[in-house]
C-alpha positions in Angstrom: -3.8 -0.7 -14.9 -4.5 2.1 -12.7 -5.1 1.4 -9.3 -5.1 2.8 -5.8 -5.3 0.6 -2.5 -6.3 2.7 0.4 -8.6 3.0 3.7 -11.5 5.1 3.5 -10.8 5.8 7.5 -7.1 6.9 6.9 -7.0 10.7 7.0 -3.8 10.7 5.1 -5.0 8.6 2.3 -8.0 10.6 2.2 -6.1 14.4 1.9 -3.7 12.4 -1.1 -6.7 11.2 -3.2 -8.0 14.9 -2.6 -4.8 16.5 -3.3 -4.0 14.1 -6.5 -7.6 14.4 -8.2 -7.2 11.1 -9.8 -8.5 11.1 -13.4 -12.1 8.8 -13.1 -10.1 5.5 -14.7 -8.4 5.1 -11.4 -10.1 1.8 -9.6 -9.9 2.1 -6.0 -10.2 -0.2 -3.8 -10.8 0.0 0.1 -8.6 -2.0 1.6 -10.8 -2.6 4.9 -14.5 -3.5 2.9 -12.8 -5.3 0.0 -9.5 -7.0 1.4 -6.1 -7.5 -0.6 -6.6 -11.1 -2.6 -3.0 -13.3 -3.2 -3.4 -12.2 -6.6 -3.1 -8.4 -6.0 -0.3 -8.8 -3.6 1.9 -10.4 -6.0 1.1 -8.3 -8.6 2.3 -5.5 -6.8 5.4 -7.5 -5.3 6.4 -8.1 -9.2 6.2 -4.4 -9.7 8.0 -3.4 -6.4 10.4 -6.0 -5.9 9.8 -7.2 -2.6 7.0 -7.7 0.4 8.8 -6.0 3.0 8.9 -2.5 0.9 4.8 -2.6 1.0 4.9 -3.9 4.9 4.1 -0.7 7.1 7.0 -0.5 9.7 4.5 2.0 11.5 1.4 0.2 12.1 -0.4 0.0 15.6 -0.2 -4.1 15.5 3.8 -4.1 14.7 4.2 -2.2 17.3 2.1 -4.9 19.6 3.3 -7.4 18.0 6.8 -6.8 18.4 7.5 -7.6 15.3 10.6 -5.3 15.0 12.6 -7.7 17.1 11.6 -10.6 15.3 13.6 -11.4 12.0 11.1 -11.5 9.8 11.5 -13.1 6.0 9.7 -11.7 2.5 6.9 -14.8 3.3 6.5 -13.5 6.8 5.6 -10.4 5.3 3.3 -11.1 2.7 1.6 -13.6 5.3 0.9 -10.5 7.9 -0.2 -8.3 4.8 -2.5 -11.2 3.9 -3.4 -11.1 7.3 -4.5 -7.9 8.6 -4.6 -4.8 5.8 -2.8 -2.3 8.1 0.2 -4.4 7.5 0.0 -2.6 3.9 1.7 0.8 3.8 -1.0 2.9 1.9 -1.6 4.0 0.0 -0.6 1.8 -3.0 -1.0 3.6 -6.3 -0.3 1.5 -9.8 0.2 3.5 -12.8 0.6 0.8 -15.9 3.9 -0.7 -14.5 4.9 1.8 -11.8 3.9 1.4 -7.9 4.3 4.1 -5.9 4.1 2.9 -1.7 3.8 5.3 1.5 2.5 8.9 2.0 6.1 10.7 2.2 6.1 14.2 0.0 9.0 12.7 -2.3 6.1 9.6 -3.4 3.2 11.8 -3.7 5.5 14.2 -6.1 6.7 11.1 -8.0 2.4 10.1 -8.5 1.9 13.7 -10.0 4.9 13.2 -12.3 3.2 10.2 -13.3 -0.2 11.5 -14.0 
């Protein structure tokens, strides 16, 4: 499978999918018109090991939340990213059985690898 979960309002998402120039068998998926199902969250939690690695640490509603003083478990995290889809750190790129999670420069370098 080759997939990408992103938002189409997310600059940063927007400037890797530019910058990447996925080859046309990538799916991608929107994560704010067509929401994350159970399905696709455990998929990618059986490829990256755990919920809390694809829970954003820097969205606007952690931060309101106050999430960060709460001690939150691997079912509290997969119940926010069900929740709201900016609990998802994006973007969320499967390549067969490799998942690559975040924007930092050393993930976007491992995606080109990849390809």
């Amino acid at each position: 499978m080759k997939k990408v979960y992103y938002l189409k309002t997310c600059s940063t998402c927007v400037r890797i999918l530019k910058e990447l120039d996925l080859p046309s068998d990538f799916i991608l998926q929107d994560i704010k018109t067509e929401e994350i199902t159970v399905k696709q969250l455990e998929e990618m939690h059986a490829l990256s090991g755990s919920y809390e690695s694809l829970f954003s640490k820097r969205s606007k509603l952690y931060k309101e939340m106050d999430l960060k003083n709460q001690n939150l478990t691997e079912r509290d995290y997969k119940n926010y990213i069900l929740e709201h889809y900016t609990f998802l750190s994006r973007p969320v790129i499967i390549i067969d059985d490799a998942i690559f999670i975040g924007n930092s420069k050393k993930t976007i370098e491992a995606v080109k690898t990849a390809l």
